[in-house]
C-alpha positions as CSV (number, residue, x, y, z in Angstrom):
1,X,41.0,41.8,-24.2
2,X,40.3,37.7,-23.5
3,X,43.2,36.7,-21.2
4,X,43.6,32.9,-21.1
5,X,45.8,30.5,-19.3
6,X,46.2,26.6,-21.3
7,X,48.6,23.6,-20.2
8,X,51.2,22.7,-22.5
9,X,53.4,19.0,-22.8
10,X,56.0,18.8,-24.6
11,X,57.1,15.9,-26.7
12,X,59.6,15.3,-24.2
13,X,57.1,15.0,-21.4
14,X,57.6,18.5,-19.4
15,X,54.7,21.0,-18.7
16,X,54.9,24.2,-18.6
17,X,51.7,26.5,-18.7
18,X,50.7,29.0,-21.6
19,X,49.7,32.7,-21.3
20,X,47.4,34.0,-24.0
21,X,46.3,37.5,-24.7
22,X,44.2,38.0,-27.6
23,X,46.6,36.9,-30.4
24,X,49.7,36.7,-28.7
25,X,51.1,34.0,-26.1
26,X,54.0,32.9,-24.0
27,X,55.6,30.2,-22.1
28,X,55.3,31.4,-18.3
29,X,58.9,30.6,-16.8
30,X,58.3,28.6,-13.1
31,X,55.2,27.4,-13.9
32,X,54.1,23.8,-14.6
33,X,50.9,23.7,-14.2
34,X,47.2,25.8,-14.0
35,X,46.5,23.8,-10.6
36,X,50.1,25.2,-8.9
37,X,49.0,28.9,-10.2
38,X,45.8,28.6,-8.4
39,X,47.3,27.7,-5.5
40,X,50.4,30.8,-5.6
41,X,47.1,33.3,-6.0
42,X,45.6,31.7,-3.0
43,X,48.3,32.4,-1.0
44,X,48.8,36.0,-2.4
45,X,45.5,36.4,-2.0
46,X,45.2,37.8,-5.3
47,X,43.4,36.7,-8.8
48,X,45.1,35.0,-11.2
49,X,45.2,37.7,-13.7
50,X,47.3,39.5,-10.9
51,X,49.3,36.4,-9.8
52,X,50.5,35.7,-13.4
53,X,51.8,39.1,-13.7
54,X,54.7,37.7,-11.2
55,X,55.7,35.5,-14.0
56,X,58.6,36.0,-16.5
57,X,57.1,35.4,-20.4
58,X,59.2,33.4,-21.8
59,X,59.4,32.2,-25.7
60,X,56.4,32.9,-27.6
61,X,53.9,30.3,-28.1
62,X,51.6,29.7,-31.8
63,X,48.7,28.2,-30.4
64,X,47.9,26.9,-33.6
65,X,50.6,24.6,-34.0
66,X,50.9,23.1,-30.2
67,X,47.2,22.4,-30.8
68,X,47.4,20.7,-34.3
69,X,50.9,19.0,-32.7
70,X,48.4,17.6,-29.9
71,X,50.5,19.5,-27.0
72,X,47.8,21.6,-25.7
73,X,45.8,19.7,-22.4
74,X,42.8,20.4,-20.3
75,X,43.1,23.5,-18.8
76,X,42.9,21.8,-15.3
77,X,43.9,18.6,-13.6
78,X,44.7,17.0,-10.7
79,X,47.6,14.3,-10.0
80,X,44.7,12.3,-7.8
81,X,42.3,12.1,-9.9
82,X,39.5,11.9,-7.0
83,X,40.3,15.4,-5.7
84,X,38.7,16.7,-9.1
85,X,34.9,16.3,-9.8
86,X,32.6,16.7,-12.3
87,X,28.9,18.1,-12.3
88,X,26.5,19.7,-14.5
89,X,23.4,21.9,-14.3
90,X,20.4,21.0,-16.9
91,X,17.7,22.5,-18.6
92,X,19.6,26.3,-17.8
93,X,19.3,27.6,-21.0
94,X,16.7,29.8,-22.9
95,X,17.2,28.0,-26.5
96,X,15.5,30.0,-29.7
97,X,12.5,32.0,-29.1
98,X,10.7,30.0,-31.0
99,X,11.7,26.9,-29.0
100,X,10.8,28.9,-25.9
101,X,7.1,30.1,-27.0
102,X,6.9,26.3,-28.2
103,X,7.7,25.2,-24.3
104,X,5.2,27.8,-23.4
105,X,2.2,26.9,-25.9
106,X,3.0,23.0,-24.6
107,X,2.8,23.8,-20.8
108,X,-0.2,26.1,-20.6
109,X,-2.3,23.4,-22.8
110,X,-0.9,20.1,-20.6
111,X,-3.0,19.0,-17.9
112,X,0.0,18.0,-15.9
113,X,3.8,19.1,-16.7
114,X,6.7,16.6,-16.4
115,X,8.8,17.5,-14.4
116,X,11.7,19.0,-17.0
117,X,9.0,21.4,-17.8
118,X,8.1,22.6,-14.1
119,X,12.0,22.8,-13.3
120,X,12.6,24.8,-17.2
121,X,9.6,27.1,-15.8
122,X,10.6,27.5,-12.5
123,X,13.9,28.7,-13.9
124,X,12.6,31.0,-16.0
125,X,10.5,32.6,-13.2
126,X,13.4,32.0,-10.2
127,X,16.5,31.3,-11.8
128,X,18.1,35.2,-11.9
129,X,17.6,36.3,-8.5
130,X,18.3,39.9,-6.9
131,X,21.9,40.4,-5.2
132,X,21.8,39.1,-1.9
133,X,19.2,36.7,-3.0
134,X,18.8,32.6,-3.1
135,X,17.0,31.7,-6.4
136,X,15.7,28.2,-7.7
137,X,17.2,25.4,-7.7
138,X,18.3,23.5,-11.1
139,X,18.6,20.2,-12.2
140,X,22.0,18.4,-10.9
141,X,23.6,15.8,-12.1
142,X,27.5,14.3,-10.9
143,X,29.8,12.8,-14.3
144,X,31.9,11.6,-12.9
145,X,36.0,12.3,-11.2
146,X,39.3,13.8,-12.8
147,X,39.7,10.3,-14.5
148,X,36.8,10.8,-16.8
149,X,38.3,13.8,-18.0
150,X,40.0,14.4,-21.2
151,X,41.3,17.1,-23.1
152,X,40.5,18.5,-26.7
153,X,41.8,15.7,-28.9
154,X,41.9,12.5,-26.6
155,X,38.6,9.9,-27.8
156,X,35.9,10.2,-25.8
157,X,34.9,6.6,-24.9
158,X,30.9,5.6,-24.9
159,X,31.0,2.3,-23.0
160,X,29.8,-0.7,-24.9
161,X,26.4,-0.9,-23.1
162,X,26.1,2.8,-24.0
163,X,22.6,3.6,-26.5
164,X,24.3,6.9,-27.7
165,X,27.2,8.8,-27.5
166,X,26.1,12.2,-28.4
167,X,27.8,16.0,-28.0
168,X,26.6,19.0,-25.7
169,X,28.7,22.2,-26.6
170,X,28.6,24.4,-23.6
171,X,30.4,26.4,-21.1
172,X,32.1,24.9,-17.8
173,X,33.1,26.6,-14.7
174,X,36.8,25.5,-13.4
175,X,37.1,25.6,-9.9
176,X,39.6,25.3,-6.4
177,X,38.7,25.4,-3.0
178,X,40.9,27.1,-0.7
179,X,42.2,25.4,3.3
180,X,39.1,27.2,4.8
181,X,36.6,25.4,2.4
182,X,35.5,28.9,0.4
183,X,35.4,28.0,-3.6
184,X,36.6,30.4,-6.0
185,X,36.6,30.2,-9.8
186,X,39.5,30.2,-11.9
187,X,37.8,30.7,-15.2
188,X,35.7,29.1,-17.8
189,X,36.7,26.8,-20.1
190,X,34.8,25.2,-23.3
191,X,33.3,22.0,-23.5
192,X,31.8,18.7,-24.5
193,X,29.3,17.4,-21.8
194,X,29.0,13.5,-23.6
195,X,26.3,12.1,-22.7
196,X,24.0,8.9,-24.2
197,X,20.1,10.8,-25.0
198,X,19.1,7.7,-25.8
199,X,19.4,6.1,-22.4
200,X,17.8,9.7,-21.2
201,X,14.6,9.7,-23.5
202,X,13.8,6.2,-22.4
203,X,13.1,7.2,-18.8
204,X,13.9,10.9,-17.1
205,X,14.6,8.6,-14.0
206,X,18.0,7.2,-15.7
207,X,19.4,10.7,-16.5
208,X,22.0,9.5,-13.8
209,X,22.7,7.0,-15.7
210,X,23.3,8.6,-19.0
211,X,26.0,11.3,-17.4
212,X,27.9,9.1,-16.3
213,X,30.4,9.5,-19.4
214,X,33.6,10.7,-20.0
215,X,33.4,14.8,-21.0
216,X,36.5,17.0,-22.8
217,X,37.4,20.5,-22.1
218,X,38.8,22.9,-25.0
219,X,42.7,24.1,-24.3
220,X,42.0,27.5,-23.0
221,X,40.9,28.8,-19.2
222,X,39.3,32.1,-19.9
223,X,40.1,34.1,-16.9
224,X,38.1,37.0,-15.4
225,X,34.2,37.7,-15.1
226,X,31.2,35.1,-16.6
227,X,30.6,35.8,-20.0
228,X,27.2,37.5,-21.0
229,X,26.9,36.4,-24.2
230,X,29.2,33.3,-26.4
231,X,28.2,32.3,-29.9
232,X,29.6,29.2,-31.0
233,X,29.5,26.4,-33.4
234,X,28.7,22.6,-33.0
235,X,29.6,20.4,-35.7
236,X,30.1,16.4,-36.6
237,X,33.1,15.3,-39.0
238,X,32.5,12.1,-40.8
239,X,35.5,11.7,-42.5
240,X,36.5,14.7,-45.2
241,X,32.7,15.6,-44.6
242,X,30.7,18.0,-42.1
243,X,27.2,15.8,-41.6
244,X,25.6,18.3,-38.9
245,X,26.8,21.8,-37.9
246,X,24.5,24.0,-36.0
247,X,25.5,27.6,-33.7
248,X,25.1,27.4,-30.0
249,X,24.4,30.5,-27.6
250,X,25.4,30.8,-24.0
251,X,26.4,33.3,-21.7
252,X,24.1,34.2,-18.8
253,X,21.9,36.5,-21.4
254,X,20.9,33.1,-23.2
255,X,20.4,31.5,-20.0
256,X,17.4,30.8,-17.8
257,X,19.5,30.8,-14.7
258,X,22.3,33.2,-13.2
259,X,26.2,31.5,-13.0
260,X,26.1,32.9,-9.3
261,X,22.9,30.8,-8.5
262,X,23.8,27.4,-10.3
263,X,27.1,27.8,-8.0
264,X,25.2,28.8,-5.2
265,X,23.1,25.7,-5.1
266,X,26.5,23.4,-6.2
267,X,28.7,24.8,-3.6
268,X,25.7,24.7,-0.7
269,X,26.9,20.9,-0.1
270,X,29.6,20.7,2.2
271,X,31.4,17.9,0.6
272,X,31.6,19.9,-2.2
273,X,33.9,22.1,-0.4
274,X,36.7,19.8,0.4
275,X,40.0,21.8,0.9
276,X,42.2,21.4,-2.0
277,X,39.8,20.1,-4.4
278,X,38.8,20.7,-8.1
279,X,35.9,21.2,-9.7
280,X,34.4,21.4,-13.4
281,X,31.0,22.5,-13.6
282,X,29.3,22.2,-16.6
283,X,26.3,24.8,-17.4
284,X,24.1,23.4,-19.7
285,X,23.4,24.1,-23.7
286,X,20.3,24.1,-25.8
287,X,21.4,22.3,-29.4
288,X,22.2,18.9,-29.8
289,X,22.7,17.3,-32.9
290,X,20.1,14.2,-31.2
291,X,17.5,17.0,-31.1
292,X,17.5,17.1,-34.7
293,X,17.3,13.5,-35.3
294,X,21.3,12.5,-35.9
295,X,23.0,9.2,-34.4
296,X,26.8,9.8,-34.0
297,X,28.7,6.6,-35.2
298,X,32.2,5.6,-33.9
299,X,35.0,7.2,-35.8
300,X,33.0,10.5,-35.7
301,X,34.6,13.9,-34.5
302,X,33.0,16.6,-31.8
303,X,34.1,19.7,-32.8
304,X,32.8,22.5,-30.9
305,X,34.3,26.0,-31.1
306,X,33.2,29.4,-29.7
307,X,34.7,33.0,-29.2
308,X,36.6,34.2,-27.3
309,X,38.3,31.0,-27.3
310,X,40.9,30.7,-30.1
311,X,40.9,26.9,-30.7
312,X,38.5,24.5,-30.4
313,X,37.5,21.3,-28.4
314,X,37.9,18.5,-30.6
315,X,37.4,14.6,-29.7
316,X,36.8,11.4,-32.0
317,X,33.9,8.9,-30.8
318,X,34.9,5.3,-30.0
319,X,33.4,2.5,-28.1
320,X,34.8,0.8,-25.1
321,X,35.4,-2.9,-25.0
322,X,32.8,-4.7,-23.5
323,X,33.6,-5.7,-19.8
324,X,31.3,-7.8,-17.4
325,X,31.9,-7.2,-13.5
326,X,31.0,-9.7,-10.7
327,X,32.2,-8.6,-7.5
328,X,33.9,-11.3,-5.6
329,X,33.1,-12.3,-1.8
330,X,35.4,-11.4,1.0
């Protein structure tokens, strides 16, 4: 049974939040947001599969149609944008296992690994570790605050200095941490990590540069444990015609590392654990479309779907006016 909580806006402007189960949904009555339902478990010191149970369904919901109306947002926000942020693990994920004995053959014959290879290796041997244990570290990489994020139809913007705007279908982590700085995950949600692989392939040393892009969530917060295994589908539109479409694995048994560890070594920093703020992490994926060669153009659309979500995460590519800043002098 996939339980799932999404954020809902109606034409007139009011929220109200959405409870899914399997096929069926409601409007939850005295609820208007995900955020305020985190924050009513924390005080009953409960989950939020528990906490929701203390809210009246309302009207029944077809998920469908609020998402084709464009009603459905991200499954998280925050009214200050700054009290959300964004971050990302890389190189997490075990890709096919031919890609993997590839990256094997490579590393044993190079004299000297770069460094994605030594951290993908090191994760392979150190990222699972035994309960109770601290395992290797990943890659890390910040995208940005709750401004840069959008939900499952908005455009995702590639600024005009931007090489690339290209799609990475993976899983995220949604997050709140409580008034005694202790995180605790609300679910997972899908999603679109944008980033420019162009800027990236020029020089490893600007991957900071090339995350620093907007990134959308899918409509639905899957609640309860981390999945061990998603199978999903990433696709461009061009118009009335599908120009790449390729599945996607996640899930910690297609993954190099352990969700408990990535958080471990996110959560370690003490300004990440801010009372009262958000947090989406993103996990990492294995299939691009740039892997295979294709350049996105503007008017393109991200689709990226997966079970057990129900609907999909789905976001047009434009191009942000150019814009030239010269700080003045105080």
């Amino acid at each position: 049974m996939a339980t799932r909580l999404l954020q809902h806006q109606a034409p007139s402007g009011a929220r109200s939040v959405i409870l899914a189960v399997d096929d069926e949904a409601w409007l939850l009555q005295g609820s208007s947001s995900i955020r305020a339902l985190a924050q009513d478990a924390l005080a009953r010191r409960q989950s939020l599969l528990e906490t929701v149970q203390h809210y009246a369904k309302g009207a029944s919901v077809d998920l469908a149609a609020a998402f084709s109306a464009g009603e459905l947002l991200a499954p998280i926000d925050h009214e200050d944008p700054a009290h959300l942020l964004m971050t990302g693990t890389g190189l997490t994920h075990l890709g096919s296992a031919e890609g993997r004995d590839k990256m094997h053959k490579q590393a044993l014959q190079a004299e000297t690994l770069t460094d994605s290879m030594r951290i993908f290796l090191e994760g392979l041997e150190g990222g699972k570790p035994a309960p109770g244990q601290i395992g290797q570290q990943p890659e890390w990489f910040y995208k940005g605050d709750g401004s840069q994020l959008l939900g499952p139809h908005q455009p995702l913007d590639m600024p005009a200095f931007a090489q690339d705007g290209g799609e990475e279908p993976e899983l995220a982590g949604i997050y709140i941490i409580d008034a005694d700085g202790k995180p605790w995950r609300l679910g997972f949600a899908l999603a679109n990590e944008f980033s420019d692989h162009v800027t990236e392939r020029h020089n490893y040393l600007w991957l900071a540069h090339s995350k620093l892009r907007k990134a959308a969530l899918g409509p639905e917060l899957l609640l309860g444990p981390s999945p061990a295994h998603i199978e999903g589908t990433s696709r461009i539109r061009r118009g009335n015609e599908v120009i790449w479409e390729k599945p996607f694995l996640s899930g910690e048994a297609n993954m190099s590392h352990s969700i408990a560890n990535l958080e471990h070594h996110h959560f370690k920093y003490a300004l990440f654990r801010r009372p009262g703020d958000l947090h989406v992490h993103f996990f990492g994926t294995a299939t691009l479309s740039f892997s295979d060669g294709v350049s996105a153009q503007e008017g393109d659309v991200f689709e990226i779907s997966a079970a057990p979500f129900t609907l999909p995460v789905s976001n047009p590519l434009t191009r942000m006016a150019e814009t030239r800043i010269s700080p003045g002098v105080l």
